[in-house]
C-alpha positions as CSV (number, residue, x, y, z in Angstrom):
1,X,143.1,138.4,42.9
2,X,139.6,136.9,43.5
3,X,138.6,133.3,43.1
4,X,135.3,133.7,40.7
5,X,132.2,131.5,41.7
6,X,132.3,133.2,45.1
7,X,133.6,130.8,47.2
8,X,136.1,133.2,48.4
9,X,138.3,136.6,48.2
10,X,141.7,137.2,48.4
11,X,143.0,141.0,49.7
12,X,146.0,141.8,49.9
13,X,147.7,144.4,51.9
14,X,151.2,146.3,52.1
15,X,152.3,143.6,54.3
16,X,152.0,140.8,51.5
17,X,150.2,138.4,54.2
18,X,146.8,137.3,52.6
19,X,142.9,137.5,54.8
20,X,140.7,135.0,53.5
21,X,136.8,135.5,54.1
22,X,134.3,132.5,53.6
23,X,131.5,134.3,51.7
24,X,128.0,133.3,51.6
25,X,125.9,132.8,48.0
26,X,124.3,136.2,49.1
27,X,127.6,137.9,48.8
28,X,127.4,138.5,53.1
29,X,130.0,137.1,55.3
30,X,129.3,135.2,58.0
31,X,126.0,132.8,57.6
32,X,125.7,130.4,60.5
33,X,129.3,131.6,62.2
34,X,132.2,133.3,60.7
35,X,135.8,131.8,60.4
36,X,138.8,134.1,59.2
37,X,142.5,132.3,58.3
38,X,145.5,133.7,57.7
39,X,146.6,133.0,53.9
40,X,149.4,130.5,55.4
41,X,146.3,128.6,56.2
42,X,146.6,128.4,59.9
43,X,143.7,130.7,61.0
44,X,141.6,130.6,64.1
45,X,137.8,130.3,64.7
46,X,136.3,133.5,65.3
47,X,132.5,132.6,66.8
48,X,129.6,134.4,67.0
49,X,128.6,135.1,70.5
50,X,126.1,137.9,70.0
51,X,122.5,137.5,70.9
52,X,120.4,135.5,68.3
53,X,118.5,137.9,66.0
54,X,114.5,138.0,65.9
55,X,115.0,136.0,62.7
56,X,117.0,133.3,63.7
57,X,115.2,133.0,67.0
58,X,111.8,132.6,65.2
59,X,113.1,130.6,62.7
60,X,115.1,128.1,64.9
61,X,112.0,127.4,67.0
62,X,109.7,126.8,64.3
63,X,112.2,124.6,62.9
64,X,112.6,122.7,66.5
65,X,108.9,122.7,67.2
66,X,108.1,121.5,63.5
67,X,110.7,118.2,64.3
68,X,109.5,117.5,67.6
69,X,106.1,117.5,66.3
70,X,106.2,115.2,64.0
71,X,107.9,112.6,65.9
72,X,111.2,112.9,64.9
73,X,113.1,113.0,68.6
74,X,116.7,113.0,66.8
75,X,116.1,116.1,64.3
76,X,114.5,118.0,66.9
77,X,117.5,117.0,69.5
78,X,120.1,117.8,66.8
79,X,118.3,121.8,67.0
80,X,119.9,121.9,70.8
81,X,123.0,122.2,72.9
82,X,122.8,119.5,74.4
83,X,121.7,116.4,71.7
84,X,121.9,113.3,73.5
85,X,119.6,114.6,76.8
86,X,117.6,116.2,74.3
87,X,116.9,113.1,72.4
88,X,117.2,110.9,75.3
89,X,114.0,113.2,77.0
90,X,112.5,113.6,74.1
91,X,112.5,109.9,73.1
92,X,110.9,108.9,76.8
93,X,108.5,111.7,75.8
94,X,107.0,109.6,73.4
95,X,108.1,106.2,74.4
96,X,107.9,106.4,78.7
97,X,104.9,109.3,79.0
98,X,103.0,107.2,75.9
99,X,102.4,110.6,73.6
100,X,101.0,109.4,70.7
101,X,100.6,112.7,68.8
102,X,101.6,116.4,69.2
103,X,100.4,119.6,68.4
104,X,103.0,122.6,69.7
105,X,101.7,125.8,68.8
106,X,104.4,128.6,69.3
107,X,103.4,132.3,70.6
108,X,104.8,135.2,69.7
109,X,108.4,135.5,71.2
110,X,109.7,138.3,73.7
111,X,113.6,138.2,73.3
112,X,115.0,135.3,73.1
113,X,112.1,133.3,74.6
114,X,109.8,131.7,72.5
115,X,106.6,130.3,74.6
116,X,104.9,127.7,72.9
117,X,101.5,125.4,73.8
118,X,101.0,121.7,73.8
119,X,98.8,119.7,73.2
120,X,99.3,115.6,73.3
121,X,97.5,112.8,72.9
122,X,98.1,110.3,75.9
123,X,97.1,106.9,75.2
124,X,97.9,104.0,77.5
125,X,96.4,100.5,78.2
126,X,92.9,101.2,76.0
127,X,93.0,104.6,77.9
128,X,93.0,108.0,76.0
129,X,93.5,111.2,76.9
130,X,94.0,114.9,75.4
131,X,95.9,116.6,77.4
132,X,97.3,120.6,76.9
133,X,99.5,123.1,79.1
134,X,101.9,126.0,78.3
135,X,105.8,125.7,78.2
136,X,108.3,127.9,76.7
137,X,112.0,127.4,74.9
138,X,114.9,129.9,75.0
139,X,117.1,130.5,71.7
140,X,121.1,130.9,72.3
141,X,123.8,130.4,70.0
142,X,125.8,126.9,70.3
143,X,129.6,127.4,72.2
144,X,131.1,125.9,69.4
145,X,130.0,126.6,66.3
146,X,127.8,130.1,66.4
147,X,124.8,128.4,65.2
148,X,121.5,129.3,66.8
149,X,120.0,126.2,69.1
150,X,117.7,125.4,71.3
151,X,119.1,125.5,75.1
152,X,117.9,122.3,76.6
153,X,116.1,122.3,80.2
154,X,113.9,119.6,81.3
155,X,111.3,122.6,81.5
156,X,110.6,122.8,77.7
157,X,109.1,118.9,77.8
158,X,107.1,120.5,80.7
159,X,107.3,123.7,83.1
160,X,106.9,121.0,86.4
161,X,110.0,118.7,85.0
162,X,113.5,119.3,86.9
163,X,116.5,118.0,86.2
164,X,117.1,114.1,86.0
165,X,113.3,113.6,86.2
166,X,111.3,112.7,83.3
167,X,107.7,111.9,82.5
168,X,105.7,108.7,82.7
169,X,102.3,107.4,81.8
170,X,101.2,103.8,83.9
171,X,98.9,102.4,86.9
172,X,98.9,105.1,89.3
173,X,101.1,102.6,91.8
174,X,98.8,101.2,94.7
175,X,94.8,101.8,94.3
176,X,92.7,104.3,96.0
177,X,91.4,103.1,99.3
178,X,87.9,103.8,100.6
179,X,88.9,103.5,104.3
180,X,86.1,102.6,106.8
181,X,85.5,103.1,110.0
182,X,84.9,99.6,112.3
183,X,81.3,99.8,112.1
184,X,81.6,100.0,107.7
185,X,81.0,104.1,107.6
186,X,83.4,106.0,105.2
187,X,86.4,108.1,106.6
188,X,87.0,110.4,103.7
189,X,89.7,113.0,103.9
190,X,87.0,115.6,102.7
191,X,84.9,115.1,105.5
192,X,87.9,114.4,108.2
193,X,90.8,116.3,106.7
194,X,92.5,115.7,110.4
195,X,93.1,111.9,108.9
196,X,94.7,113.1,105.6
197,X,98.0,112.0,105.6
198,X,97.5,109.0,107.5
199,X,95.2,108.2,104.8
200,X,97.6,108.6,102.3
201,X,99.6,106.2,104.4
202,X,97.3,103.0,104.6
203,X,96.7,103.6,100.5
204,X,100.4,103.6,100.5
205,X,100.7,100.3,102.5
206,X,97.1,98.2,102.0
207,X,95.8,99.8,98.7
208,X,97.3,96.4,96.9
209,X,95.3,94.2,99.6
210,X,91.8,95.1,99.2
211,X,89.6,94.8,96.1
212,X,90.2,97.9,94.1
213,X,92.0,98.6,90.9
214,X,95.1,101.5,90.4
215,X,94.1,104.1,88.0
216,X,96.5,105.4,85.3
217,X,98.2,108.6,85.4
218,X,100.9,110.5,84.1
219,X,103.4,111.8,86.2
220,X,106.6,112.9,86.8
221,X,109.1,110.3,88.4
222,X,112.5,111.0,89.8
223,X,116.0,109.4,88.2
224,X,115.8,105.7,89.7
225,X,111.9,106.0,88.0
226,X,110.3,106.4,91.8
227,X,107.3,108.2,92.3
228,X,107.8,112.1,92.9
229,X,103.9,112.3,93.7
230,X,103.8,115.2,91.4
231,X,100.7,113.9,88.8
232,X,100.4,116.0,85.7
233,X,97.4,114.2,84.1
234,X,94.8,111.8,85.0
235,X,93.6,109.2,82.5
236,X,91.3,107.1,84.7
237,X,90.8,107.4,88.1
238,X,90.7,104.0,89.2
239,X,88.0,101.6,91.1
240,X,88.9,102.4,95.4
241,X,89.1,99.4,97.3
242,X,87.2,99.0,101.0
243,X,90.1,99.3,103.7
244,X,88.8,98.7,107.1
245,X,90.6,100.0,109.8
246,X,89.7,100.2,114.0
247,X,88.9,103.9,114.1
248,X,85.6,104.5,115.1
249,X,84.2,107.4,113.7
250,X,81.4,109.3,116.6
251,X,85.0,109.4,118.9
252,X,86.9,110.6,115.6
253,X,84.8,113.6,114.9
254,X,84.4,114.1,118.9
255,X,88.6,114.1,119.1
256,X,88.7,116.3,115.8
257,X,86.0,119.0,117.4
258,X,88.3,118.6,120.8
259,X,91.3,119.8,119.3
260,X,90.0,121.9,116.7
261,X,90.7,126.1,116.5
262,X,94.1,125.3,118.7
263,X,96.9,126.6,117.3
264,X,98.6,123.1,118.1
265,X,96.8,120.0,119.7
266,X,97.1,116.0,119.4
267,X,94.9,113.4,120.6
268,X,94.3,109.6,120.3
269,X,92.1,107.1,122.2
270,X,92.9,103.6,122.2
271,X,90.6,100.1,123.5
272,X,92.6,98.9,126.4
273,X,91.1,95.4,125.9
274,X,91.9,95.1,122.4
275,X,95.1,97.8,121.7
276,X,92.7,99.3,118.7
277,X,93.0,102.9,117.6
278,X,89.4,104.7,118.0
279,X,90.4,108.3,117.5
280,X,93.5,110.7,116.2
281,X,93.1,114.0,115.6
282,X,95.7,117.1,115.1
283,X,95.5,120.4,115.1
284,X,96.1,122.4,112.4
285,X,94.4,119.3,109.9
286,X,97.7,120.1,107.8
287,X,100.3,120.2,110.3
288,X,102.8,117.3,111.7
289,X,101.1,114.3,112.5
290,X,102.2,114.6,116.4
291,X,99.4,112.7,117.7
292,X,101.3,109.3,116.2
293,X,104.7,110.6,115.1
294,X,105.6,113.6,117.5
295,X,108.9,113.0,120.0
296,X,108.0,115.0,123.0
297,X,108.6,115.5,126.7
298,X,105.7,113.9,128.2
299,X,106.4,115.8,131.8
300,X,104.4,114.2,134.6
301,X,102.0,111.8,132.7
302,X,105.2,109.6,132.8
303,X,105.0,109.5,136.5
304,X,102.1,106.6,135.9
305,X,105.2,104.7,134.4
306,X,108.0,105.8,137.6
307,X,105.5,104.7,139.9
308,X,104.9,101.4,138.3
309,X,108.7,101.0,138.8
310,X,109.0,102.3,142.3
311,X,105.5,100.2,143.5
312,X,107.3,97.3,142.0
313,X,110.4,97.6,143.8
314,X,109.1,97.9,146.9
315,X,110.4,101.6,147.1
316,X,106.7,103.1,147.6
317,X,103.4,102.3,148.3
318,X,100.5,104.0,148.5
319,X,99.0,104.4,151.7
320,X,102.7,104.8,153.6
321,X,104.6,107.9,154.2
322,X,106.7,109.5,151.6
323,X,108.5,112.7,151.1
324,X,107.5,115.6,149.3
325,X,110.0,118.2,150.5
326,X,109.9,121.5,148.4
327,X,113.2,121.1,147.5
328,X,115.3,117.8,146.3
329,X,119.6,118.0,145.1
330,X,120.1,115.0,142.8
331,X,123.4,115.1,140.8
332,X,123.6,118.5,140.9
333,X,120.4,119.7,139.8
334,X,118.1,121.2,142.9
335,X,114.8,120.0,141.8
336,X,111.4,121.9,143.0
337,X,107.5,121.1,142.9
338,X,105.2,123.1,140.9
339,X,105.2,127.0,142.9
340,X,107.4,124.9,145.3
341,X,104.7,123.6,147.7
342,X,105.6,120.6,149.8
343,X,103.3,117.8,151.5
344,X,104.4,117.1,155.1
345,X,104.0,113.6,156.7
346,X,102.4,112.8,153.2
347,X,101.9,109.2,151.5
348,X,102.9,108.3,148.2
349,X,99.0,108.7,146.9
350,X,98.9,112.0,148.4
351,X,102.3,112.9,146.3
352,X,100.9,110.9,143.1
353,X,97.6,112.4,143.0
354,X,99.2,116.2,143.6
355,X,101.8,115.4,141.1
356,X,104.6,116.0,143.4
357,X,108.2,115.9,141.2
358,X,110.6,115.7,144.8
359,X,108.2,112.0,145.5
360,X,110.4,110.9,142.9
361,X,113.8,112.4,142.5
362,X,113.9,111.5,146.4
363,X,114.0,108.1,145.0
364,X,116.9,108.8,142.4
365,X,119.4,107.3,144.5
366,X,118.2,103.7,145.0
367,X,117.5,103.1,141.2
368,X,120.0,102.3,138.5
369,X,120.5,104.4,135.7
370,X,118.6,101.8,133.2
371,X,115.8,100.9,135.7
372,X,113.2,102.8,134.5
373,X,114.2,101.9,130.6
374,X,113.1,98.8,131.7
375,X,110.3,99.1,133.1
376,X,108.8,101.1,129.8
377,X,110.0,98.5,127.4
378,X,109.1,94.9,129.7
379,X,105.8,96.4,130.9
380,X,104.4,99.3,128.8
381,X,106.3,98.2,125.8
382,X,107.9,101.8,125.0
383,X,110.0,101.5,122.3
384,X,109.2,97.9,121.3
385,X,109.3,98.5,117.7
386,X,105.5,98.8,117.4
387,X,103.8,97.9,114.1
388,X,100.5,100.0,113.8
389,X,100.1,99.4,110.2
390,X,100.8,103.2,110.1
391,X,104.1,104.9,110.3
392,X,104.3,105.7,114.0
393,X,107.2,107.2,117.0
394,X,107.0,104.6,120.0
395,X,108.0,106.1,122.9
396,X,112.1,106.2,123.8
397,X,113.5,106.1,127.8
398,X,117.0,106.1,127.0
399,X,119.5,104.9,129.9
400,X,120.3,108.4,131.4
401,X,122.4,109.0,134.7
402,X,122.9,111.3,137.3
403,X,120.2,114.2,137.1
404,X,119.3,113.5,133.4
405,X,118.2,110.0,134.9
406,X,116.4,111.9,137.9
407,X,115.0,114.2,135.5
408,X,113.6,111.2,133.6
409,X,111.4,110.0,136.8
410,X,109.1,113.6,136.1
411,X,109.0,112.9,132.0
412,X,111.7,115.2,131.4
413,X,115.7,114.9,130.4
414,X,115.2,112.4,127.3
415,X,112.2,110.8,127.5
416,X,109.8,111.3,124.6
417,X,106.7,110.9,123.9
418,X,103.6,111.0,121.8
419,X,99.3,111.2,122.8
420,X,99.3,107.3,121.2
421,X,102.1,106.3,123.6
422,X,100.4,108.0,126.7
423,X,97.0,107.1,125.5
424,X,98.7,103.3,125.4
425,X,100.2,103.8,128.7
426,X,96.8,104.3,130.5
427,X,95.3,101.7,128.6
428,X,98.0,99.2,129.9
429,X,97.2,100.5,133.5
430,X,93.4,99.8,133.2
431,X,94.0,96.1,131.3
432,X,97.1,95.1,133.5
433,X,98.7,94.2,130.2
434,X,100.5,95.7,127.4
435,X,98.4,95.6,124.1
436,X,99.9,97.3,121.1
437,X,98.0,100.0,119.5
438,X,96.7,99.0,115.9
439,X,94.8,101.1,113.1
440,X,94.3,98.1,110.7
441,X,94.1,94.3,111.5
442,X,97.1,92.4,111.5
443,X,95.8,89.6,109.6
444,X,95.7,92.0,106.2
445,X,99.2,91.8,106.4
446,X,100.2,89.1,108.3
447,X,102.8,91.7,110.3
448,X,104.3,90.9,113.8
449,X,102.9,92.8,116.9
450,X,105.0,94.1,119.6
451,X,104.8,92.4,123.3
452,X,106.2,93.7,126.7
453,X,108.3,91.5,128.2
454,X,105.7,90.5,131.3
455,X,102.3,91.9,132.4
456,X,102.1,94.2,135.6
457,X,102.4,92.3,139.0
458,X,99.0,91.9,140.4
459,X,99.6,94.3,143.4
460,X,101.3,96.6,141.5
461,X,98.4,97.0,138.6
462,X,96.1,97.6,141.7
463,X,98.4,99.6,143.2
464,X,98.8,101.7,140.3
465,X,95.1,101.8,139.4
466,X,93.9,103.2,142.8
467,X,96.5,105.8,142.0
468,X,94.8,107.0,139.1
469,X,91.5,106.6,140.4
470,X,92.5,108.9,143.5
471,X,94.0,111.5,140.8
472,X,90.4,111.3,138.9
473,X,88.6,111.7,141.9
474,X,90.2,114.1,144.2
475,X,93.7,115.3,142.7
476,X,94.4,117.3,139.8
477,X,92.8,115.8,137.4
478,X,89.6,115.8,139.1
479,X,88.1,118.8,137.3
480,X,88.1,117.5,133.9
481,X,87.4,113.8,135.4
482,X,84.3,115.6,137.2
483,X,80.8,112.7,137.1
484,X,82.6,110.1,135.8
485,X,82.5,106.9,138.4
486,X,83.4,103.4,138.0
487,X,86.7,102.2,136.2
488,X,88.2,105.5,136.0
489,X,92.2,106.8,136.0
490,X,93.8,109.9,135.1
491,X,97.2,111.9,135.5
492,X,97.6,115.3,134.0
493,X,101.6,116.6,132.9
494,X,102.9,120.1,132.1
495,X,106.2,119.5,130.6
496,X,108.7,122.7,130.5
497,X,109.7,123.4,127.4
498,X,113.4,125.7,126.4
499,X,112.1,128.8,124.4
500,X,108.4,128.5,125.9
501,X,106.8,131.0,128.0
502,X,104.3,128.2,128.4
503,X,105.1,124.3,129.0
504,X,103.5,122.1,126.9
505,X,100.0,120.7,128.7
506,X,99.6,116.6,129.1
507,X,96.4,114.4,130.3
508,X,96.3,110.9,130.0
509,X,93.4,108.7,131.4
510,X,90.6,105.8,131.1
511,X,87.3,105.5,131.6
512,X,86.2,101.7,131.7
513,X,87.4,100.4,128.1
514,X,88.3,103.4,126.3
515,X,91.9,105.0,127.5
516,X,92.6,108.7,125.5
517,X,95.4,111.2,125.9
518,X,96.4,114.3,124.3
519,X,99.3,117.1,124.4
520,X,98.2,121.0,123.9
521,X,102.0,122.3,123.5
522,X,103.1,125.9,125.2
523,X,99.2,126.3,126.4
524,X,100.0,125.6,130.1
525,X,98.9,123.0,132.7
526,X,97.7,119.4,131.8
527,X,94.5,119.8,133.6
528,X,92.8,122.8,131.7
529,X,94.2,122.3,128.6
530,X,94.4,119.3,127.8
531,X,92.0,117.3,129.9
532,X,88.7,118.8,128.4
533,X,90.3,117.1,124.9
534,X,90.8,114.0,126.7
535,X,87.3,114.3,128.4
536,X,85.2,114.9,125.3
537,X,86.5,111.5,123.6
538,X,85.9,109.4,127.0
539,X,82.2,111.0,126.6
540,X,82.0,110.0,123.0
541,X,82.9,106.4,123.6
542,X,80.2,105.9,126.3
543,X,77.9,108.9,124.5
């Protein structure tokens, strides 16, 4: 029996149960799936889950493309496997990246891949663009139904796009800075890449306070709309506005040449009298910002801050006798000098200038465990939440005990440290007081400085100075310190390092106004290592 018109045939077989097949107008079973039933009418959906055919690949991207083209986000979404993303992207397509127009232009397809270009028409706030790129769409047939679709990605829109970000045309956020040096010349990243990402930074934080205008871009933004800083297309570019900061550029090219071709250097000189950043520079130009950021053992360059506490408690002084035994037991640790040498019937100048460690875990046992926390934070303001106007690590003494506290005395167990804390540290020494370091005015941004709880006692400052001076002149900083009189301090570091054949080399010093330090890590003593870097941004601030 067959019904005629073609809707459908009836066969029946020796077992009297009926198999009903939809038939299509071309007489072929199937067309966009294939159902069979049993003739009691409860049948099950048999879909097709073989790979889409050249035919119906071609076909179902042209239709997709066609749709999307002209505008219609919902008949091209409706071509997909997933319709409401699909028309939700699409829609911010046109709506949130401000394409005004179109043109997709598929290529010939290789499987089920069809890869298509675009090119759209970006218009936004009386600014135009055209802008083109390459993408590509995959055919698969839809779970449910058979049918040939579209599989949605974010990646169709555009080949940068992930998933839950989308694409938006407006003012690039803050303007473009031209940052300055004190003096009005330009500090470019092109010409100082060493700067680039503190740069970035001061756009990121001033670009709204100076003069300029934000260009418009488009650009891909994450979920909650925030910035991914992944720009696909540049409409205008924007007016910069002038961003002065306290950076002075002879000492920044001077610190940049200092730590260039190591394989990893920091450096940073700072105005005593002031607090005002002249110079950072790092090494490699791309690497981690150490010089302002880094968290690292500052070994013996933090005995300038141990002595200030000992000199101030009355537990050493210069010119009297102090031990520097080879060997010192403190809490279980047996503590040694550098190739274990020792200073009989020494003073405590004779131990500061030869950077004797046993000087000071001799003195372990009269100190409390947060003593020398203190004395960072009230006089050299370590850790006193310091506001630069870039992002910046301050320094940390944490309250240690027993040897990690003795340990602490020689700038090891958990102290840390950075080249703009040390360079600060000497730059408190030669002022007597505690300045914070700053890169840009605080008026711009009306933003509190840090202050240290009390200035150094007069004895104690010059105490502590004729310390530094002795190191510069006759200890082991003297090399690097060599022909420069007057106002001058130093004290060199090598901080040991788990995992390094070679510690990580320290110098920290001043010449008049201009204190400078720097860290060379796993390159070996303080002295030759990282004294010359120090040395050739002193010269540059008097050059």
């Amino acid at each position: 029996m067959a019904l005629i018109g073609g809707a459908a045939a009836v066969v029946v077989g020796a077992t009297g149960f009926g198999v009903y097949a939809l038939v299509g107008g071309d007489g072929k079973a199937g067309g966009n799936g294939s159902v069979a039933a049993s003739a009691d009418g409860k049948g099950e959906a048999k879909v097709d889950k073989s790979p889409p055919s050249a035919a119906e690949v071609r076909t179902t991207a042209k239709r997709f493309l066609t749709a999307w083209s002209s505008g219609d986000a919902k008949k091209a979404a409706a071509l997909t496997d997933d319709k409401a993303e699909a028309a939700r992207a699409l829609k911010g397509f046109q709506d949130d990246a401000h394409v005004t127009k179109v043109k997709l232009t598929p290529d010939t397809a290789s499987g089920r891949q069809v890869p298509f270009g675009v090119t759209a028409q970006v218009s936004y706030m009386q600014q135009s663009s055209t802008w083109s790129y390459p993408s590509s769409l995959e055919v698969v047939r839809d779970e449910k139904t058979g049918d040939p679709v579209v599989e949605w990605k974010p990646s169709v829109l555009n080949p940068k796009l992930k998933k839950g970000q989308a694409i938006k045309t407006g003012k690039a956020g803050t303007p473009p800075i031209k940052a300055v040096d004190r003096k009005g010349a330009t500090l470019s990243k092109e010409e100082h890449p060493m700067l680039g990402s503190i740069l970035d930074d001061l756009r990121r934080r001033y670009g709204d306070k100076t003069d300029g205008t934000p260009g418009v871009e488009t650009r891909i933004v994450d979920a909650k709309g925030q910035d991914t800083g992944t720009t696909l297309r540049t409409l205008s570019k924007g007016k910069p506005g002038t961003l002065k900061t306290t950076l002075d550029k002879d000492m920044q090219v001077a610190a940049e040449q200092s730590v260039k071709g190591k394989p990893k250097a920091s450096a940073v000189a700072v105005q005593p009298s002031t607090g005002e950043v002249r110079a950072v520079a790092n090494s490699p130009a791309d690497g981690y910002n150490n010089a302002f950021r880094g968290s690292l053992a500052p070994g013996s360059t933090m005995k300038v801050i141990s002595s200030a506490m000992l000199l101030d408690k009355g537990l050493a002084s210069p010119d009297k006798p102090h031990p520097c035994p080879k060997y010192v037991e403190y809490g279980g640790w047996k503590f040694h000098n550098d190739d274990k040498f020792e200073i009989k019937n020494g003073t405590f100048a004779q131990s500061f200038a030869r950077s004797c460690n046993t000087a000071f875990i001799s003195q372990a046992k009269e100190l409390k465990d947060d003593d020398l926390s203190k004395e960072a934070r009230d006089v050299f303001g370590i850790g006193a939440n310091w506001q630069v106007g870039t992002g910046t690590f301050d320094g940390s003494v944490p309250v240690q005990s027993d040897a990690q506290m003795a340990s602490s005395l020689i700038g090891q167990g958990g102290v840390r440290m950075n080249p703009l804390n040390m360079a600060s540290v000497a730059a408190t020494v030669q002022s007597g007081t505690f300045k914070q370091p700053v890169i840009v005015s605080p008026d711009l941004d009306d933003r509190t400085i840090a202050k240290a709880g009390r200035s150094m006692k007069p004895q104690v400052h010059s105490d502590l100075k004729g310390l530094m001076k002795l190191t510069a002149n006759s200890g082991t900083a003297a090399e690097p310190m060599a022909g420069l009189g007057g106002d001058v301090g130093a004290k060199t570091g090598s901080a040991e390092v788990d995992g390094q054949k070679k510690p990580n080399a320290w110098f920290t010093a001043y010449n008049g106004d201009m204190a400078a330090a720097a860290v060379v890590p796993a390159s070996g003593h303080g002295n030759e290592n990282a004294g010359p870097v120090v040395r050739k941004m002193l010269d540059a601030a008097t050059g």
